[in-house]
N, C-alpha and C positions, 0 to 999 in steps of 0.2 A: 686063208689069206687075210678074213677080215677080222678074224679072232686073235691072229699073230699081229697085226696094226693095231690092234686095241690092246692087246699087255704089253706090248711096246710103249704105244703113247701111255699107259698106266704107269710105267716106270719111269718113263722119265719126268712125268709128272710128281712122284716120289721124287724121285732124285732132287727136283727143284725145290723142293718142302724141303728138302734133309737138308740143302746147302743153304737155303735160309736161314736153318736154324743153326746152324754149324757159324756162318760167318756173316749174317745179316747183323741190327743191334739186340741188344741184352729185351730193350724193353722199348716200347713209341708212347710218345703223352702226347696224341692229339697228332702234329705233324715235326714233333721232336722227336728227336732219336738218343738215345743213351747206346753209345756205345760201348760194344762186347768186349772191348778189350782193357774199357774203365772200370767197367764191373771185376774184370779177373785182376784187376794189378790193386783192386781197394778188398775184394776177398783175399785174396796170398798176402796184403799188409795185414791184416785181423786174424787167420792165421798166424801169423808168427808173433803179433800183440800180445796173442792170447796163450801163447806157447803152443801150438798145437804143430808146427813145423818139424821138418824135417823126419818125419813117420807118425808125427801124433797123431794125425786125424786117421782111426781104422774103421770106420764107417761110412760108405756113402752118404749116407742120411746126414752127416753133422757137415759135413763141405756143402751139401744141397741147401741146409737148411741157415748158414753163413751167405750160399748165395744170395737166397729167398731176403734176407735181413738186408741186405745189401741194397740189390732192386728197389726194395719197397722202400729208401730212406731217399734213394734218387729219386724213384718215381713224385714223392711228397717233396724233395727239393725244387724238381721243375714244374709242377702245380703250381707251388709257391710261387716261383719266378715269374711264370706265368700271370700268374695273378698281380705280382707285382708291376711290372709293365703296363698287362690294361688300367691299374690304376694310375698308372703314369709315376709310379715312385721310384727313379731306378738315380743310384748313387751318383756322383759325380767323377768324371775322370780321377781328379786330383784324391777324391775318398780311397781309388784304387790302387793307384801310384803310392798315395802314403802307404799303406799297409804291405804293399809288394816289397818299399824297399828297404820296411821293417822286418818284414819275415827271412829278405835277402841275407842281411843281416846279423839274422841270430843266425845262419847258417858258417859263418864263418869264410867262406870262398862261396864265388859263384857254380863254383862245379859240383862242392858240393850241395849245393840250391839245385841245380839243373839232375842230381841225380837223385833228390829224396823229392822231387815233384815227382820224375821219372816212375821211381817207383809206386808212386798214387795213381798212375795212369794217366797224366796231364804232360802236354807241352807247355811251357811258359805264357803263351799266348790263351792255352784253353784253363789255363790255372789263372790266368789274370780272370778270364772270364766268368769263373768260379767265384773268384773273391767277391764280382760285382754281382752278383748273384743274389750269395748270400749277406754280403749287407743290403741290398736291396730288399731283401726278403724281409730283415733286420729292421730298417727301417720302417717298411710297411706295419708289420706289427707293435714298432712303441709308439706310432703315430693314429693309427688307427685303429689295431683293437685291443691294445692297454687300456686308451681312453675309455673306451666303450666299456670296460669293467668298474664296476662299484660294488663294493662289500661296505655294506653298511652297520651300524652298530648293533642291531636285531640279531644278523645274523654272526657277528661273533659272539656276542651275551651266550646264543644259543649253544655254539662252537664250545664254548666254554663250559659250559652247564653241563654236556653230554662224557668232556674229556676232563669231568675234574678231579677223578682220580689222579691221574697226570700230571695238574698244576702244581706238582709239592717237589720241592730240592730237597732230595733224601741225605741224611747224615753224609760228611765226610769228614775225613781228617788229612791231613798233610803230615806227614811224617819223616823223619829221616832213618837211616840203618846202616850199619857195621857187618859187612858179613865175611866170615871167614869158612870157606869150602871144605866140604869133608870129600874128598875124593871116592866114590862109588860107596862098598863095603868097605869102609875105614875100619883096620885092623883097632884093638887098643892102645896102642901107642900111639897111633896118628889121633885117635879120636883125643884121647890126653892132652896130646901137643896144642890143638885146634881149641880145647876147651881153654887151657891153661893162656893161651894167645889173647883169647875175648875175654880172660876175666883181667888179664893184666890190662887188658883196653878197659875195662868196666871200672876196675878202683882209679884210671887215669880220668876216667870221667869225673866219678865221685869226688874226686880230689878238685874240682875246677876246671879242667883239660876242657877244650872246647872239642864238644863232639866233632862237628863240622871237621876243624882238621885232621882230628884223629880217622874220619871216616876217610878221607882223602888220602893219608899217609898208607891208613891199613887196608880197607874195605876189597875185599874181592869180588864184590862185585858193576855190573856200567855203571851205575851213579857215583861209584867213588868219584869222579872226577867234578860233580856236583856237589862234593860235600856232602853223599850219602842221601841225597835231597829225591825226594819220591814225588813229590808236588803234593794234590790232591787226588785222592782216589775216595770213593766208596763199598762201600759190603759187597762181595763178591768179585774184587777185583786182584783179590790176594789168594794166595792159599791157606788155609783153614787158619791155621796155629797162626800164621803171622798177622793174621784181620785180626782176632780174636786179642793177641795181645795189642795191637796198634789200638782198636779202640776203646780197651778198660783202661789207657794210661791219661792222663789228665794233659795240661797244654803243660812243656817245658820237661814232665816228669822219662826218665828214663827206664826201659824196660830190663827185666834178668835176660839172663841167654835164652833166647828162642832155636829149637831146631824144627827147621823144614828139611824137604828133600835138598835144596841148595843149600845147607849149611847150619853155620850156628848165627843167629841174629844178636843186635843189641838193637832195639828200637827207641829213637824218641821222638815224642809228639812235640808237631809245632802249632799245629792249631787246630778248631774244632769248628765245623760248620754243623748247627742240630738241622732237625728236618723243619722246612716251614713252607706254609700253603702262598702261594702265586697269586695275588689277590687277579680280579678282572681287570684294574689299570696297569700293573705291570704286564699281563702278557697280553693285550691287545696290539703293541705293534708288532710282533710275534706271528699270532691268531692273523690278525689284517692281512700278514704278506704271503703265510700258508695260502691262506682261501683265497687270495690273487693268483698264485699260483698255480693253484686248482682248475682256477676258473679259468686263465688262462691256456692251458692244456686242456679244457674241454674246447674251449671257443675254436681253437687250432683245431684240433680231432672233428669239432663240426665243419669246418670251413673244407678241410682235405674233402669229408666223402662228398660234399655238397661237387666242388671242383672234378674229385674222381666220376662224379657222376655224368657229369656234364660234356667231357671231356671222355675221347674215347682213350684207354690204356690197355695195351697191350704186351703179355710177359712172353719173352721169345726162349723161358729156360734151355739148356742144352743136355 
C-alpha cells in the first residue's frame, strides 16, 4: 500500500514537470516571464523568413536549434530592459505613440497591422510594450555606453599598420557592352547571323554611332536599358574572356567581338580607376567607426553575462 502511494505521488509529480514544461513560459529572467507562445509565433516567422516552411525543416535539431536562437535573443532583450529601468532610462509615452502610429501606417489598414503583430506573437498592447522596450534599451546604450567608448589615434595607427595589405583600391574599370545571344549550341547559321548582327553594330560604331544607343536599341542583354552601362567593376567580377578584354582596352577605345558563354560582346571602356594605397588620414573615419563598433559589441556581450549572472534565467525548452 505504501509503495503504490509512492509511485502514484511519483507520477503525478511527473505529470506536473511535464505540464510545466508543455504550457508554463518558454524561459524566466529573474521574475519575468517570456511567454511560450511568443517564442513559437517568432520561430514559425524565421521559419518561413528563411524558407524553411512548409516541409523544409526535416530535422529536429534545426527547429531546436531556431528555438534555442530565439530564447536566447529574448532572454538578452529583457536583461537589457531590465537594466534599463533600474537605470531609470525608459522612453517616453509620446517616443511610443510616434513609432506605433508609424509602423501602423506602413501597414496600409489596421487589420492588416493587428494580423502581422498577430503573427509575431504580440497583442497591440504587448507590441506597444515591445517598442518601449527596445527603444528604452536604445536609449540606454547611446547614452551611456557609446560615451563610455574611445578609440584613440594609437589604436587605429596600429589598426592600420596590421590590415595594410587591405588599404589599396584595386584597379577598376567601368565599361559598357553590346551583347547579342547565341542560343545554347548555336547551329552555323544562327552563329553567322549573330556574328554578322555585332559586326553591323561594330562598323556603326566606327563610323560615329553612339555606343550607348546602339547598346539600347540592340543589346541582349539587362543593361541594354542602361545604355549597356556595367558601372564599375573589378578583376574577377567577369568572366574570363570578357575581364580580360574590358581591361586591355584604353578609356573611350572600343573592343572586337568578344565570345562568352552569353554571347558575342562589343566592349567599351569608359574609364579606368589604377590601384592606389589608402593613406592613414583617409581611412581613419573608416578604421574609427569599425573599432567603435567592435568595441561596442564587446562592452554589450560584457554587460549580458555580467546581468545573466546576477540574475537568475531559466530555459523551459519543450
Amino acid at each position: 500500500m505504501i509503495r503504490t502511494a509512492f509511485i502514484g505521488a511519483a507520477l503525478l509529480a511527473f505529470a506536473q514537470n511535464a505540464a510545466g514544461q508543455l504550457y508554463g513560459p518558454a524561459a524566466t529572467v529573474g521574475d519575468a516571464e517570456i511567454p511560450r507562445a511568443k517564442v513559437e509565433a517568432q520561430v514559425n516567422h524565421l521559419v518561413e523568413v528563411r524558407g524553411l516552411g512548409s516541409g523544409g525543416i526535416t530535422q529536429p535539431s534545426t527547429y531546436r536549434q531556431i528555438q534555442e536562437e530565439v530564447i536566447e535573443q529574448l532572454i538578452v532583450q529583457e536583461l537589457l530592459w531590465q537594466e534599463a529601468r533600474r537605470r531609470d532610462l525608459i522612453v517616453d509615452d509620446s517616443v511610443v505613440d510616434t513609432e506605433l502610429q508609424g509602423l501602423k501606417g506602413q501597414f496600409g489598414s489596421d487589420m492588416t497591422f493587428q494580423f502581422r503583430i498577430k503573427e509575431g506573437g504580440f497583442t497591440e498592447d504587448t507590441f506597444r510594450e515591445n517598442i518601449r522596450q527596445q527603444r528604452s534599451v536604445q536609449m540606454m546604450i547611446s547614452e551611456e555606453i557609446i560615451p563610455s567608448i574611445e578609440i584613440d589615434d594609437v589604436q587605429i595607427a596600429a589598426f592600420y599598420e596590421e590590415n595594410i595589405d587591405s588599404m589599396q583600391v584595386e584597379d577598376q574599370v567601368r565599361a559598357r557592352h553590346i551583347l547579342i545571344s547565341l542560343e545554347g549550341d548555336a547551329d552555323g547559321v544562327a552563329r553567322a547571323q549573330a556574328l554578322a548582327k555585332i559586326e553591323s553594330i561594330r562598323t556603326q560604331v566606327n563610323e560615329g554611332a553612339s555606343f550607348a544607343i546602339l547598346a539600347t536599341e540592340h543589346s541582349e542583354g539587362p543593361s541594354a536599358a542602361r545604355g549597356g552601362d556595367l558601372g564599375y567593376f573589378g578583376r574577377g567580377a567577369m568572366v574570363a574572356a570578357f575581364e580580360e578584354a574590358a581591361f586591355g582596352l584604353e578609356p573611350g577605345e572600343v573592343s572586337g567581338v568578344v565570345e562568352t558563354e552569353f554571347g558575342l560582346h562589343l566592349i567599351k571602356l569608359e574609364d579606368r580607376i589604377e590601384q592606389v594605397s589608402v593613406s592613414l588620414a583617409e581611412a581613419t573615419p573608416q578604421i574609427r567607426d569599425y573599432l567603435g563598433q567592435q568595441a561596442l559589441a564587446e562592452s554589450l556581450e560584457s554587460m549580458v553575462e555580467t546581468l545573466r549572472a546576477e540574475n537568475k534565467v531559466q530555459i523551459n525548452l519543450w
